[in-house]
C-alpha positions as CSV (number, residue, x, y, z in Angstrom):
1,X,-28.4,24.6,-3.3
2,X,-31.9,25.7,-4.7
3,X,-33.5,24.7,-7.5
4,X,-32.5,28.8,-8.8
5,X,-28.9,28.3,-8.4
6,X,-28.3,24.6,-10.2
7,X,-30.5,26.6,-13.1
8,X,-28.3,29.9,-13.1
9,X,-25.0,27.9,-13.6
10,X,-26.2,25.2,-15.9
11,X,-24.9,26.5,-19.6
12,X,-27.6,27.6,-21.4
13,X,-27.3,25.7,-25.1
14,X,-27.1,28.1,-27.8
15,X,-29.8,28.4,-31.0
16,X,-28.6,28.2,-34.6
17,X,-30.8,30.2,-36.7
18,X,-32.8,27.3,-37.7
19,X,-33.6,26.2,-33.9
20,X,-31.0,23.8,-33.1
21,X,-28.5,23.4,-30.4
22,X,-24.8,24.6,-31.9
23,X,-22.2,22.1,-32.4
24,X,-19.9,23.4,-29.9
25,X,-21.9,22.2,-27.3
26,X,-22.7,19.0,-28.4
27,X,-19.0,18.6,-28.6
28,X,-18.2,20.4,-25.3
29,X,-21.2,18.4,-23.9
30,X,-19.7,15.0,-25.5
31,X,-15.5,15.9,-23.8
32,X,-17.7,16.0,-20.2
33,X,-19.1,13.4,-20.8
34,X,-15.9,11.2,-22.1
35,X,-14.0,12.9,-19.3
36,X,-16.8,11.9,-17.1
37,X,-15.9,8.1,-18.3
38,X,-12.1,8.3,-18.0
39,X,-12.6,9.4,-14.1
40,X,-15.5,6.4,-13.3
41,X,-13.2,4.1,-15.1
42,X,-10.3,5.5,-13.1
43,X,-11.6,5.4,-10.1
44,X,-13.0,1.9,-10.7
45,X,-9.6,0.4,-11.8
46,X,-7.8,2.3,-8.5
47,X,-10.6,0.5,-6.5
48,X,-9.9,-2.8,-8.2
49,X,-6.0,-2.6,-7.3
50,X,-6.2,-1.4,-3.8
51,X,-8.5,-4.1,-3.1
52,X,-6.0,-6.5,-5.0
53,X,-3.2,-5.1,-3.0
54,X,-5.6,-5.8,0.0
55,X,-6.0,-9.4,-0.9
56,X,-2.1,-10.0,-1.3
57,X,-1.8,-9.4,1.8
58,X,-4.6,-10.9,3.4
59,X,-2.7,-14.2,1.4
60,X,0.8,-13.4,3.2
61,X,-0.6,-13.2,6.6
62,X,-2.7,-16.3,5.9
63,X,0.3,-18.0,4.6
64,X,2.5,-17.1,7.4
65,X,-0.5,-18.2,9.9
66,X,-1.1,-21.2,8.3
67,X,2.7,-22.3,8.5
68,X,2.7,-21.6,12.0
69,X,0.1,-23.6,12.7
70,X,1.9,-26.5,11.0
71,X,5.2,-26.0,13.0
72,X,2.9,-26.2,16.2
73,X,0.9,-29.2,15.2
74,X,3.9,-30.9,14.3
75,X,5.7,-29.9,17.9
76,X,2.4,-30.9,19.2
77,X,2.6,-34.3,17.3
78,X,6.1,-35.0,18.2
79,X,5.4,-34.8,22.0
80,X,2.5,-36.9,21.5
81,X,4.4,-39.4,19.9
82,X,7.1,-38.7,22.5
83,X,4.6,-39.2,25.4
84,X,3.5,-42.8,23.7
85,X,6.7,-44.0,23.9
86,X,7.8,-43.0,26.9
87,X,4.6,-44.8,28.6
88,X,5.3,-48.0,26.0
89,X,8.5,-47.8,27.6
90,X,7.1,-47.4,31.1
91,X,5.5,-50.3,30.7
92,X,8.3,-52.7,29.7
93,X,9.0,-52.4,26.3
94,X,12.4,-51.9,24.9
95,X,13.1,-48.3,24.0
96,X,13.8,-48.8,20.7
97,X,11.5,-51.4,19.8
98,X,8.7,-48.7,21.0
99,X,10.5,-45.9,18.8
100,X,10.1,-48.7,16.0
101,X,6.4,-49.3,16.7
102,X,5.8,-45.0,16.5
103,X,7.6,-45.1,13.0
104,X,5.5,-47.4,12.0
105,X,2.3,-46.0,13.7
106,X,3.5,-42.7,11.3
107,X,4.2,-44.6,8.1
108,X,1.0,-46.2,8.3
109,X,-1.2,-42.9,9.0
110,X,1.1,-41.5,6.0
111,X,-0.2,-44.1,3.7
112,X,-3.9,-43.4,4.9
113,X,-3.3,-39.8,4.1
114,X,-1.6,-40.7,0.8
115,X,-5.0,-42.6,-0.2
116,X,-7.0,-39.8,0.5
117,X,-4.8,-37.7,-1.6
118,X,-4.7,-39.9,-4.4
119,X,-8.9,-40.1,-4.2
120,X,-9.4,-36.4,-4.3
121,X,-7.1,-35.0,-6.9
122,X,-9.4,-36.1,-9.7
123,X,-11.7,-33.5,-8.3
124,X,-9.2,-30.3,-9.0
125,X,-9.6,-31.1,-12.5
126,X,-13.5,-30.0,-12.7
127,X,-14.6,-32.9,-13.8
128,X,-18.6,-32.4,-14.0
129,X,-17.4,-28.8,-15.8
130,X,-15.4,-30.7,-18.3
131,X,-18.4,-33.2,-18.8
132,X,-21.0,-30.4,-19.3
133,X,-18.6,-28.8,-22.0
134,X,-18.1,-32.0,-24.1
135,X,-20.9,-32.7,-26.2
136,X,-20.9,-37.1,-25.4
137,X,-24.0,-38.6,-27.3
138,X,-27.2,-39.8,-25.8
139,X,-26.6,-43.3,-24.1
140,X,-22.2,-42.7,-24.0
141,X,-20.9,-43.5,-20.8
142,X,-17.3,-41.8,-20.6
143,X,-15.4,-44.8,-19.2
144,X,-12.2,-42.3,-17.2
């Protein structure tokens, strides 16, 4: 399109006898423009639900990856812990005293993990965040 063509179907304003532009096309000029909005704010909000759409199900097939890589790690974990005491066994020790010793090998690694647990859940609670929005007095130490 030339420069002649965007000129020819532009609306020319109309002149009121005392030199201003009409009111009916301010006001036809203001619905384009409002209908203008409601179609960028439409198309913003359909973008904003496709890509939440998007990201539900980028979460399920995370989800479902992630639990399928726990049942494997844990098959994987069970043979190891199969293997150990078959070769505890192998080796002389009574079956079930070597099943005994791989309980206990578990229990204990669950207690390690339960410490960790315990150490790092004070840290989903934002605590520097919650800090910096209480107002503490110079020289206060909060004691938690």
């Amino acid at each position: 399109m030339d420069s002649k063509t965007i000129e020819d179907e532009m609306p020319t304003p109309t002149v009121a006898c005392n030199g201003t532009v009409s009111g009916s096309s301010a006001l036809e000029d203001a619905k384009s423009l409002w209908h203008e909005l409601l179609g960028l704010s439409h198309d913003r909000f359909l973008l904003a639900a496709l890509e939440t759409q998007r990201a539900g199900e980028s979460l399920v097939a995370m989800t479902v990856a992630g639990v399928m890589v726990a049942v494997l790690l844990s098959c994987a974990w069970f043979g190891f812990v199969a293997a150990a005491v078959l070769r505890l066994v192998e080796n002389g020790i009574v079956a079930s005293s070597a099943i005994l010793l791989a309980v206990a090998f578990n229990l204990l690694l669950v207690l390690i993990l339960f410490s960790v647990i315990r150490r790092e859940r004070s840290y989903l609670q934002f605590p520097a965040t919650l800090r910096s929005l209480h107002h503490t007095p110079p020289g206060h130490r909060d004691t938690k």
